[in-house]
C-alpha positions in Angstrom: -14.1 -16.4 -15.8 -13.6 -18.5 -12.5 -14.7 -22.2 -14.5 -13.4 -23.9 -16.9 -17.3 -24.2 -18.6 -20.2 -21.8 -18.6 -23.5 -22.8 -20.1 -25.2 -20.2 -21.5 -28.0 -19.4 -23.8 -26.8 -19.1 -27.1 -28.6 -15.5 -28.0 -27.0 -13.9 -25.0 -23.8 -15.7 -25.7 -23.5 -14.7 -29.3 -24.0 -11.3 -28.3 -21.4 -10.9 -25.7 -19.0 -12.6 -27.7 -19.7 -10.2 -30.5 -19.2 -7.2 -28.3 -16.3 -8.4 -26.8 -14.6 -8.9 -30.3 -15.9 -5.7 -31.5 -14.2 -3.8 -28.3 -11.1 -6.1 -28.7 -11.5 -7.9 -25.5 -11.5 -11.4 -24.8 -14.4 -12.8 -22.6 -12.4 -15.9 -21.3 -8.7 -16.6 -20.5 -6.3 -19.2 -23.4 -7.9 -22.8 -23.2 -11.0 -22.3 -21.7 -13.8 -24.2 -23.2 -16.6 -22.2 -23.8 -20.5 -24.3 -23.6 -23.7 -23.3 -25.7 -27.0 -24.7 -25.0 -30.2 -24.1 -25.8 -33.4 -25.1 -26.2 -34.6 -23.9 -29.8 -32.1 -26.2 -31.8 -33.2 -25.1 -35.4 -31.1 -21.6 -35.4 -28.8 -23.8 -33.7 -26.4 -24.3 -37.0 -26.6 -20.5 -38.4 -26.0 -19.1 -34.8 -22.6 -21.6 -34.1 -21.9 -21.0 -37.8 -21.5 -16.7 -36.8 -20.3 -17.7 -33.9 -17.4 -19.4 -35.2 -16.1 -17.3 -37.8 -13.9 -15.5 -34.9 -12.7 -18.5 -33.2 -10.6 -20.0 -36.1 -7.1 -18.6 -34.3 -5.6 -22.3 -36.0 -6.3 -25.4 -37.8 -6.6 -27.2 -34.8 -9.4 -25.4 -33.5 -11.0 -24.6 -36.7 -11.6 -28.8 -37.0 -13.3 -28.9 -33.5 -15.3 -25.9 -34.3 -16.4 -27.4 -37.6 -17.1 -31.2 -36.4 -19.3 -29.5 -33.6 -20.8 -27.1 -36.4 -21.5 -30.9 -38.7 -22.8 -32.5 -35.3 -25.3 -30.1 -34.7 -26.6 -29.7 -38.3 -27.0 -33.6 -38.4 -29.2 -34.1 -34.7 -30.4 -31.0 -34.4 -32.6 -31.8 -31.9 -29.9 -32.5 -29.4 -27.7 -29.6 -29.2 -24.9 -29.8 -26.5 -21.2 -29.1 -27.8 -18.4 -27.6 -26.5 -16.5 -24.5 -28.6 -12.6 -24.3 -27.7 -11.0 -20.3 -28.1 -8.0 -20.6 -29.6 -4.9 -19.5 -27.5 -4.1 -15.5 -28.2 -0.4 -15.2 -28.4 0.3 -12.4 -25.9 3.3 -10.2 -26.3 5.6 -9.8 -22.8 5.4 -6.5 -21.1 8.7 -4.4 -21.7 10.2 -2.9 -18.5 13.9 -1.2 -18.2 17.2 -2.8 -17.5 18.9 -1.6 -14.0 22.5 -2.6 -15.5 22.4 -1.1 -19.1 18.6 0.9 -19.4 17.7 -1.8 -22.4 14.6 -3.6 -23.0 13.7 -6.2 -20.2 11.4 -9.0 -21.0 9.1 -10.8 -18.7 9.8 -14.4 -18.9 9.4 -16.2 -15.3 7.5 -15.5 -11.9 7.8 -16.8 -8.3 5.8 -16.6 -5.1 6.5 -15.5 -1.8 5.0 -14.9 1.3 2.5 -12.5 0.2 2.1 -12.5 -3.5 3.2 -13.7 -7.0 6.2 -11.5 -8.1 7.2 -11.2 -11.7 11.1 -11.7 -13.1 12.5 -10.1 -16.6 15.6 -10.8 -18.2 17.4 -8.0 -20.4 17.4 -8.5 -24.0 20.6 -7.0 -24.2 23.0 -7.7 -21.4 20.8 -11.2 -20.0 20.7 -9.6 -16.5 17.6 -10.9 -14.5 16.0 -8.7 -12.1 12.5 -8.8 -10.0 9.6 -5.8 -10.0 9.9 -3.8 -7.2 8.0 -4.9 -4.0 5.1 -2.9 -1.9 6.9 -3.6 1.0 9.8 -3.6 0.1 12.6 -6.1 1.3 10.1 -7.2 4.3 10.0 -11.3 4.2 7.0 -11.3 6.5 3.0 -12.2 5.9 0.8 -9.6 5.3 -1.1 -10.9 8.6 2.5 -10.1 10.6 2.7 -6.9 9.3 -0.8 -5.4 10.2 -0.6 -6.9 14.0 2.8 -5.2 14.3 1.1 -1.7 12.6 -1.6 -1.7 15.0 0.5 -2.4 17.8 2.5 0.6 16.9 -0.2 2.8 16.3 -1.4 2.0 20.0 1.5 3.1 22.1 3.5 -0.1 22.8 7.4 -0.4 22.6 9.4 -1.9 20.0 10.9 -4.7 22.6 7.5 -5.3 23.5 6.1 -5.6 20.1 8.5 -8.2 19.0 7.7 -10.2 22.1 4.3 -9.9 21.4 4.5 -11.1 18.1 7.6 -13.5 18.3 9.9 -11.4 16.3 13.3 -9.9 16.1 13.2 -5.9 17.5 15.3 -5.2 14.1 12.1 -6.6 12.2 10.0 -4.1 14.1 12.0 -1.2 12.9 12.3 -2.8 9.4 7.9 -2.5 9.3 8.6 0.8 11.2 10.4 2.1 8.8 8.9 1.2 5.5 5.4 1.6 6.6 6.2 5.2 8.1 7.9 6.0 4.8 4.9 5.0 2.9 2.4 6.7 5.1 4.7 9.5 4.7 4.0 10.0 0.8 0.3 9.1 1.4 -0.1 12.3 3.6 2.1 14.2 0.9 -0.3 13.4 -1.8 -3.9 13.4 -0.5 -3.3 16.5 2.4 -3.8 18.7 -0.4 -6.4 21.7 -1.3 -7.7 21.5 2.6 -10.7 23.6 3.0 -11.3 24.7 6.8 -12.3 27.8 8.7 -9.9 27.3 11.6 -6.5 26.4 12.2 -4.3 26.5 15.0 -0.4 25.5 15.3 1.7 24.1 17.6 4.9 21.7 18.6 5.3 19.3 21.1 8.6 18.7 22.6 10.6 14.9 22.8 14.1 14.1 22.6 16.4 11.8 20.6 19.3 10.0 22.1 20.6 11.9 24.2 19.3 15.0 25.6 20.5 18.7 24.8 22.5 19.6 27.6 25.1 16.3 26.6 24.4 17.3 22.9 27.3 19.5 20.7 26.2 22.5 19.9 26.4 22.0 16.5 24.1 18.6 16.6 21.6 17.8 14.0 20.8 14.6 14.5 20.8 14.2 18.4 18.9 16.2 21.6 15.8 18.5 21.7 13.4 17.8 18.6 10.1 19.3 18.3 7.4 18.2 16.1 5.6 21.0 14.4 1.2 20.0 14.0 -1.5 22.2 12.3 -4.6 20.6 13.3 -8.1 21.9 11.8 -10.2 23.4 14.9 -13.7 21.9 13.4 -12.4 18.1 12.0 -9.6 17.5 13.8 -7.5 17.1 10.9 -3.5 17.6 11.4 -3.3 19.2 7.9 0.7 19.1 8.6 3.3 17.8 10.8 7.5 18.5 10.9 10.0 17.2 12.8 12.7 19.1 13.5 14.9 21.7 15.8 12.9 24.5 17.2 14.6 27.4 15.4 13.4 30.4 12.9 14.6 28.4 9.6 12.5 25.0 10.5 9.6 27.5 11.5 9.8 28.8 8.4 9.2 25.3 6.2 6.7 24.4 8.5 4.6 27.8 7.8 5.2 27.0 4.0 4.3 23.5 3.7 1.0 24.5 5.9 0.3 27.4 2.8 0.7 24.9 0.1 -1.9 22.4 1.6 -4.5 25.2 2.9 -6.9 26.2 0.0 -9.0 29.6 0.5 -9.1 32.0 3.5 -8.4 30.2 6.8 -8.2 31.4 10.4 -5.0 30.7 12.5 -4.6 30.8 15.9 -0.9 29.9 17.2 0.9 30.3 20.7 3.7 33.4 21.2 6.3 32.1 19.5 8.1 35.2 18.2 9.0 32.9 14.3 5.8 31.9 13.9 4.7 36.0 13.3 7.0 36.3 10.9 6.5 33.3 9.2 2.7 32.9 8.9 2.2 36.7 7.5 5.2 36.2 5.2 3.3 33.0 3.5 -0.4 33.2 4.5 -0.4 37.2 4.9 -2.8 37.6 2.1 -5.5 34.8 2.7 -4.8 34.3 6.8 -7.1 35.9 9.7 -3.9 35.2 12.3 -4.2 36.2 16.0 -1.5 34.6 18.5 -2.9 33.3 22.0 0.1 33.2 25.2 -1.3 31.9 28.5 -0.3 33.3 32.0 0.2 30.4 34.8 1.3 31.1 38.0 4.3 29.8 39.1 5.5 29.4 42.7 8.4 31.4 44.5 11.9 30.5 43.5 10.6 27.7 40.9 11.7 28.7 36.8 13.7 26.2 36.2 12.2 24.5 32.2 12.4 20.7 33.9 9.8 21.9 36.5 7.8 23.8 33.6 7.7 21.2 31.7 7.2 18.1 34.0 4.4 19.8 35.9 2.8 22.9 34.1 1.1 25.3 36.6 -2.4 26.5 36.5 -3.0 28.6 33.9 -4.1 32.3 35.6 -4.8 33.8 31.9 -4.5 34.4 28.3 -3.1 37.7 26.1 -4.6 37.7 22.8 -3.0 39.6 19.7 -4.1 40.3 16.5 -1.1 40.0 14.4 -3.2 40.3 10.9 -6.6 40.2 9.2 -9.6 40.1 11.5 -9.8 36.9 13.1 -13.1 35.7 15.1 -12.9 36.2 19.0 -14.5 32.9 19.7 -12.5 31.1 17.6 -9.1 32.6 18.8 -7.9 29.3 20.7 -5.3 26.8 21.0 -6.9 23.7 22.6 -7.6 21.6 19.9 -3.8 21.3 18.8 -3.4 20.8 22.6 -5.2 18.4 22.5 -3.7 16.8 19.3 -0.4 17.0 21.3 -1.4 14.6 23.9 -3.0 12.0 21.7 0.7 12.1 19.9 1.9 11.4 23.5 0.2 9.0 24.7 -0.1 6.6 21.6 3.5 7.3 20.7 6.5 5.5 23.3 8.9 8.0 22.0 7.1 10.5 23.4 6.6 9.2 26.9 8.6 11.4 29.9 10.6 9.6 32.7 11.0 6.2 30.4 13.2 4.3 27.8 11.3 4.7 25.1 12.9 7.7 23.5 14.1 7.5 20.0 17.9 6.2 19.3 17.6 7.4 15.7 16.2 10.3 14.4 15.1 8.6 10.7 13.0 6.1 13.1 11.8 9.2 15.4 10.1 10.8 11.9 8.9 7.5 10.6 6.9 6.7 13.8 4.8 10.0 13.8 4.4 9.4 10.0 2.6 6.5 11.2 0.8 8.1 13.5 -0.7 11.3 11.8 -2.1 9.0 9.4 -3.2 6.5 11.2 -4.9 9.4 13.3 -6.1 11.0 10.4 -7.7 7.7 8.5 -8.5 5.1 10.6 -8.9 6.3 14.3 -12.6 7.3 14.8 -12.8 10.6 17.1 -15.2 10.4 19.8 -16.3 13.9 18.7 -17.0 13.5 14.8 -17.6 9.9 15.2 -15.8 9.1 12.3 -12.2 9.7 11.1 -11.2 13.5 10.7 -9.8 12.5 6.9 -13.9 11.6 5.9 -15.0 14.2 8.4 -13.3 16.6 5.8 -14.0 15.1 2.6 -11.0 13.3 1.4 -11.9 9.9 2.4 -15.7 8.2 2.1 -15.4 5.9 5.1 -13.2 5.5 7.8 -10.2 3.3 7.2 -8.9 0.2 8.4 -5.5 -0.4 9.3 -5.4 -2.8 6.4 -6.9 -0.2 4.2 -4.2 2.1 5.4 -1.5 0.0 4.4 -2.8 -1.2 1.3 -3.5 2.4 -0.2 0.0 3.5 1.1 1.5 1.1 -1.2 0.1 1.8 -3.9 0.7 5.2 -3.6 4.6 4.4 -3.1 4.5 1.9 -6.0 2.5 4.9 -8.4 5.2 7.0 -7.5 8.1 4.2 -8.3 6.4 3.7 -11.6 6.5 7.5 -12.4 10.3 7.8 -11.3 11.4 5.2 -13.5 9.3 6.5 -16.5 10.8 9.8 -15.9 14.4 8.4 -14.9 14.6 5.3 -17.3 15.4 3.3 -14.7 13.4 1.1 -12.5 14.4 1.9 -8.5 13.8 -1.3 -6.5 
């Protein structure tokens, strides 16, 4: 209870008391007082008299109790006394060691900037440690954090960020990178059974670094990257997203991760892309109505190079449909929706932007960013079509997000998952 006091009529009181000692709960926190008053005095001594027999925790108390029991049976006309709860000795919760796996005890705490954070000490070796952190290592206020979130979420720049906020750029990337890693695991875990009638695939091209042509063959980590969507056709939903070299093996991943997610019999509709035929019919071939969709533009004399096909698309002259299994619907044989998709990742990602300096340096950074975005996208934009979030459009979500709400469930989902691993590890990862 918020005060210190609470007057209540002693019927009611009795009976909540007696409930909450029956259930083994305590109604008030250690050294509260606890005020009965009421205006028909002559059950006054009986009732306190029941009412006492669970409060006698020590002598100390049990005196008050009694002189306040005595009082009343002496002027009972004027009831008015105050019942102390005796303090409930409260064994410390038990946690691992990092050093030696023994038995930790809680035994101090400490506030930062955000929140009060617990310290245990080993019982065995003495070592002191802190719980982990829902943000981690970041020393900022909550307040800092959201602003820079929602400044990410709308397009701007790292330098430009930290301006805008008056921070460091490498305090930027620090929210960047634990928020994307959160949002990450939050899209893992509730993307899950998706129920939709339509799906259609596609990947959208940016660099990192440097671009292929200076890139080693061999390169992993460095050049052309494309970022695999599946975005539902009817809620706008990108069920699921990869990052990664446009080749047969990533292809592959990306068609298995969208099977695990997709529940039922779904219709998919992707672009020619000779791995994607293999691919979806090797892990959707059973449940998946799959039809491919190439468009025709017309391109001027002696223009092929890809830098002019990809800086300036030509007008599109016409479409070859093929039905590569099941029996897909006609009208819903289409690709716009994920093309769509593609340019809201452009336009409210930098790292996407053509002709600029806001391509990615680091490819761990490049992933976290559209982490951040897909979710964002999925719980907290409202679409001007749906006109509400495509995550409660579908049914995973009851109301659209904030960017607050975003971050806050993130957490705890990266905290749940913490908990888990060190139940399962007998460690405690911080």
């Amino acid at each position: 209870m918020p005060a210190a006091q609470l007057m209540l009529e002693l019927p009611s009181a009795l009976r909540t008391f007696c409930a909450s000692r029956s259930t083994g709960c305590r109604i008030f926190k250690p050294a509260e007082k606890f005020r009965v008053s009421m205006d028909n005095c002559r059950a006054a001594p009986t009732a306190i008299g029941s009412l006492i027999v669970g409060l006698k925790n020590n002598d100390a108390v049990a005196r008050h109790n009694q002189k306040a029991i005595d009082l009343t049976a002496a002027n009972p006309c004027r009831f008015s006394h105050t019942l102390r709860l005796g303090r409930q000795k409260v064994e410390p919760k038990m946690t691992t060691c990092l050093c030696c796996n023994g038995e930790a005890k809680h035994f101090a705490n400490f506030r930062n900037k955000n929140r009060v954070v617990r310290r245990f000490r080993c019982v065995r070796c003495g070592k002191t440690f802190s719980e982990p952190q829902p943000l981690d290592g970041l020393r900022l206020d909550n307040a800092k954090v959201v602003q820079i979130v929602k400044l990410l979420t709308e397009g701007l720049g790292v330098r430009a960020i930290a301006r805008f906020v008056d921070c460091d750029p490498h305090t930027v990337l620090g929210v960047l990178e634990t928020i994307g890693q959160k949002c990450e695991q939050l899209h893992d875990r509730l993307a899950r059974n998706i129920k939709t009638e339509s799906l259609q695939i596609d990947e959208i091209w940016s660099r990192v670094a440097i671009s292929q042509k200076r890139a080693i063959p061999t390169e992993d980590q460095r050049g052309d990257f494309y970022t695999y969507l599946a975005v539902t056709a009817d809620e706008k939903f990108i069920v699921s997203y990869s990052t990664a070299k446009r080749n047969y093996w990533n292809t592959d991943s990306f068609a298995e991760d969208v099977a695990k997610r997709i529940a039922g019999r779904v219709q998919i509709t992707t672009d020619s892309y000779r791995p994607y035929q293999t691919t979806i019919r090797r892990h959707l071939d059973e449940r998946a109505d799959f039809a491919t969709m190439q468009k025709i533009y017309a391109v001027p004399y002696n223009t092929k190079s890809e830098s002019w096909r990809r800086y300036g698309p030509a007008q599109c002259t016409g479409v070859k449909i093929r039905i590569q299994t099941g029996e897909p619907c006609r009208d819903r044989i289409s690709t716009s929706f994920v093309e769509r998709a593609n340019l809201s990742v452009r336009h409210f990602n930098k790292r996407f932007a053509r002709l600029g300096l806001g391509w990615s340096r680091k490819l761990q950074n490049h992933k976290h960013a559209i982490s951040l975005f897909i979710a964002a996208h999925n719980f907290c934009k409202i679409h001007g079509t749906l006109g509400t979030t495509p995550a409660h459009k579908i049914g995973l979500t009851g109301e659209a997000w904030t960017i607050e709400r975003l971050i806050d469930e993130a957490t705890k989902t990266a905290t749940n998952e913490s908990n888990c691993h060190a139940t399962e590890s007998g460690t405690v990862t911080i």
